[in-house]
N, C-alpha and C positions, 0 to 999 in steps of 0.2 A: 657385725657388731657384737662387742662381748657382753656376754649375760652375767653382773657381779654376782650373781647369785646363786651360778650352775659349778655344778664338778665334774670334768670328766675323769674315767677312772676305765685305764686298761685293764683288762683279767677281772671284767668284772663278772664272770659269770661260774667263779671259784667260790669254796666256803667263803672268804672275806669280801669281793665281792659283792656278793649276796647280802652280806647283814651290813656291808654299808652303806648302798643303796636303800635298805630299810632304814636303815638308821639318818641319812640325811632328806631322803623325801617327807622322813615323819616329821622332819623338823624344815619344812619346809624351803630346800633346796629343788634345784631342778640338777637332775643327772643325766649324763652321755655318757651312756653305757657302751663301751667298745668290745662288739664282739667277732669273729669271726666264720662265723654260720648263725645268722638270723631265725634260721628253719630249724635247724639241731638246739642251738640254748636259748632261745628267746623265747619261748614260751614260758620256760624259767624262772628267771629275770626278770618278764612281766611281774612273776604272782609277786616278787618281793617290793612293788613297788605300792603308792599313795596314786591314784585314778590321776592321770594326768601331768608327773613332776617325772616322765622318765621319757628318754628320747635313746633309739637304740641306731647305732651305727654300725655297719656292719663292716670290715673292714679285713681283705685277707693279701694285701700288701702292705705291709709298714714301710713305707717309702717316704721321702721328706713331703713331699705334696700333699700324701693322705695326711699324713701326723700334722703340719700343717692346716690344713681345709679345717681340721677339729678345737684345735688350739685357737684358732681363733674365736670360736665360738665363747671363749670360757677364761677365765683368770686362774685357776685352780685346777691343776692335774697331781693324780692318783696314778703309780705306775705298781699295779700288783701282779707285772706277767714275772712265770718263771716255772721251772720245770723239776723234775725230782732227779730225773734221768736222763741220758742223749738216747734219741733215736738213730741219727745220722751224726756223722764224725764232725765235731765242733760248734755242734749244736747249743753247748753250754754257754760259750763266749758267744755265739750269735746273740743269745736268746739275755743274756744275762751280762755282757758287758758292751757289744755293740748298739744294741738297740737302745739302753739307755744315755748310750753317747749319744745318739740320734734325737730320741727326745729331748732331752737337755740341751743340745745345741737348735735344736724350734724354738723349745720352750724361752728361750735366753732370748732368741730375734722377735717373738710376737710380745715381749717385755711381761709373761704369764708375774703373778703378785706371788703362787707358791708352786712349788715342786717336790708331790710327797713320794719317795721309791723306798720299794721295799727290799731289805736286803735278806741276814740271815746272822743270828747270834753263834755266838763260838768258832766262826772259821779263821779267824789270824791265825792260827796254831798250824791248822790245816793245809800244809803245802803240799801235802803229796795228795791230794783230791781236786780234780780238775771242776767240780760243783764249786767246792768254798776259793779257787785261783779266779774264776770267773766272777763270783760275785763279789770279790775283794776289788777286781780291777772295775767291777759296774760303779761301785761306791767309787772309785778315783775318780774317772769318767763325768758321774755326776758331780762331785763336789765342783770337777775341774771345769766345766761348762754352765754351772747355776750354782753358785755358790755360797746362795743363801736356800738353798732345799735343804728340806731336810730328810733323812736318812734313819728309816728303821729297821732294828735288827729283833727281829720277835725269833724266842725259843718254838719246841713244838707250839704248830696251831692248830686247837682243837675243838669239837664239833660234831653231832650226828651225819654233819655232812665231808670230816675228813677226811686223808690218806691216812693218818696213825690205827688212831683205839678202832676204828672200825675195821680195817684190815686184819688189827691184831685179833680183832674178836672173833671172825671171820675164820681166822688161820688155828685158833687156840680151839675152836669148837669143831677143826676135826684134825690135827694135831694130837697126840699119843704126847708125844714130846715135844718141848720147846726147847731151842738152845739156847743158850746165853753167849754172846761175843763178847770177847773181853769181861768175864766173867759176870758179865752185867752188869757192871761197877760203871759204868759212864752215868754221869750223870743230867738233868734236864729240868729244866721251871715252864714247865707247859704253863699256856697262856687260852684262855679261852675266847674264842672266835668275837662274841659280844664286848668281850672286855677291850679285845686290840683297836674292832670297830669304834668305840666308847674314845679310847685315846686318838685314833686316828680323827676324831670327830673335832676334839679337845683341841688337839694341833691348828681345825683351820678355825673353829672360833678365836683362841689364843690367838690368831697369827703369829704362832711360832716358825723362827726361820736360823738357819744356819746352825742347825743341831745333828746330829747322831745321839737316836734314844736306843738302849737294849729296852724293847718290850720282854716282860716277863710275869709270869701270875705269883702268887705269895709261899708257892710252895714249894721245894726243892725234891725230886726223886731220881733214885739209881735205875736204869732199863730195872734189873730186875722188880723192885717195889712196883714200876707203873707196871710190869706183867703181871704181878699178883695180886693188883686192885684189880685190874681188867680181869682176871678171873674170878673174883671175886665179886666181881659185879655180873659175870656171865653164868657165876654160879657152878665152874669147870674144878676140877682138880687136875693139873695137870705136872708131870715131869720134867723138871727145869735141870738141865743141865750143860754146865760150862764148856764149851766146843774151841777146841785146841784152833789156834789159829791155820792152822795147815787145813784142818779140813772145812774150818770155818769159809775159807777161799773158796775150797773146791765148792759148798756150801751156794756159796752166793756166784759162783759161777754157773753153776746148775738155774738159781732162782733167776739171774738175769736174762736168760732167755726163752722166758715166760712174755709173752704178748703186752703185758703190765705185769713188770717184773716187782717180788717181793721181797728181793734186796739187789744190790748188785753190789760190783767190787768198789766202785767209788764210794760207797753208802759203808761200805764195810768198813773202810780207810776214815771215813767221817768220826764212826762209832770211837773210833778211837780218842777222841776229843769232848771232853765236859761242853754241855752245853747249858751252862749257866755265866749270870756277869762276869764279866772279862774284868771290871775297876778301870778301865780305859775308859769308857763312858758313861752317862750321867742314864739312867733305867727310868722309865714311866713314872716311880715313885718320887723321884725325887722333883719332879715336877710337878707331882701332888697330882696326878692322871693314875689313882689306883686302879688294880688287878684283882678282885675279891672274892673272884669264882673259886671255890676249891672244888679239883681233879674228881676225886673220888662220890659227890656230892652230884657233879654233872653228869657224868657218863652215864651214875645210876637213872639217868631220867630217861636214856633212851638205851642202853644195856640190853631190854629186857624183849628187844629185837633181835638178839644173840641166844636167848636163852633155850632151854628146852621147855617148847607151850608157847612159844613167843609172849605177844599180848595177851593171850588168855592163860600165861602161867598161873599156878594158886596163888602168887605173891597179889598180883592184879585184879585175880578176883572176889580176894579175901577186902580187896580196898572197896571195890564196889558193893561188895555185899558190906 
């Protein structure tokens, strides 16, 4: 029997996630948390929840049956799996265009009320990156099996708990030099993890259906500007210099076979591409579901994990004293 008042939500054990599982059990939803190791992230997962409104699924085949057995349980699915990278060769389209045919055609036979997937803003451009070919054909996929889902497209998403500003802070505090791809000039409306949660929340109150929203925050920066907030917040000085695409390649051939690689050649091919509103679609704002976090304002609140003195730098204990 379906629960009208539960969410289940794949990839919840990601930055987003996380804060929306906090954000629907405060608001009294019951969630079905999809994970695939109970023992590894469920301890996690747990702490984000309200004593009682989360129910954890453990699931490490997605085959129609299991996607099924869950779907039933619930009217409302959250699909926020997806990956930065391939581990194994076509991994992208498994992970990011099959799977959500898959869902979508459940979702469609147990007659689910919404279907929210997450996509990725600025990749139409992007043909020669087999990330943004994959999630372009995920979005057909779903529209073409639930046709009244909806479909977002959020810029950078970020967070104490990210892949971006943490990485970068990480990398810049022992880092001599930073490169710039394309001379840093891509550009980006990072979006802050609470704020997407906040819209994503907005969507199933609203029951909003048959849209594609660009999620976006209020502020526009080039790569380079958001490296020189982030040091600026880490307190670094460092040498920013524009790297010739030839060896920018060799570059990110080198980083990709890193264990958790810090860039790779398809991410290189991305950078190439503005990742702000495309005017093809209608953004969070215009739906009156604002973004109000600013960039430089967030980061400062957990930065100081980057810093030299960590928590006990003089910044932090000039506050305390």
């Amino acid at each position: 029997m379906k629960n009208q008042d539960s969410i289940l939500i794949f990839g919840s054990s990601g930055q987003i996630g996380k804060s929306l599982i906090r954000k629907f059990t405060k608001n009294n939803y019951r969630v079905i948390a999809v994970t695939r190791s109970i023992h590894r992230k469920g301890y996690q997962i747990k702490t984000q929840s309200n004593f009682g409104y989360l129910e954890l699924e453990e699931v490490n085949s997605f085959n129609e049956e299991n996607i099924s057995r869950l779907m039933r349980k619930t009217s409302i699915c959250i699909n926020l799996i997806g990956i930065l990278y391939e581990k194994k060769e076509n991994q992208f389209d498994l992970i990011h265009s099959d799977l959500p045919f898959l869902m979508t055609k459940v979702a469609s036979k147990n007659a689910l009320k919404q279907f929210i997937h997450l996509s990725a803003l600025g990749i139409e451009s992007a043909k020669d990156s087999k990330y943004a070919l994959s999630k372009l054909e995920g979005e057909k996929n779903v529209r073409q099996n639930f046709p009244s889902s909806v479909i977002l497209k959020p810029s950078i998403v970020y967070s104490v708990d990210d892949n971006f500003t943490t990485n970068f802070m990480s990398l810049l505090g022992m880092l001599p030099v930073m490169p710039l791809y394309y001379e840093g000039k891509t550009k980006f409306t990072p979006i802050h993890v609470t704020d997407l949660a906040n819209i994503i929340f907005e969507i199933v109150q609203k029951k909003v259906s048959s849209e594609t929203i660009e999620c976006i925050g209020p502020e526009v920066f080039t790569f380079k500007e958001l490296i020189l907030k982030i040091l600026k917040s880490i307190k670094k000085k460092r040498l920013l210099i524009p790297l010739p695409l030839f060896f920018a390649k060799i570059n990110a051939k080198l980083f990709q076979l890193m264990p958790k690689p810090l860039l790779t050649m398809d991410q290189l091919k991305l950078l190439k591409y503005d990742n702000i509103v495309s005017k093809i679609y209608k953004t969070n704002f215009d739906f009156n579901m604002n973004a109000n976090k600013r960039f430089e304002e967030e980061i400062n609140r957990y930065s100081f994990n980057w810093t030299s003195g960590g928590q006990f730098s003089k910044k932090r204990i000039d506050k305390i004293n």
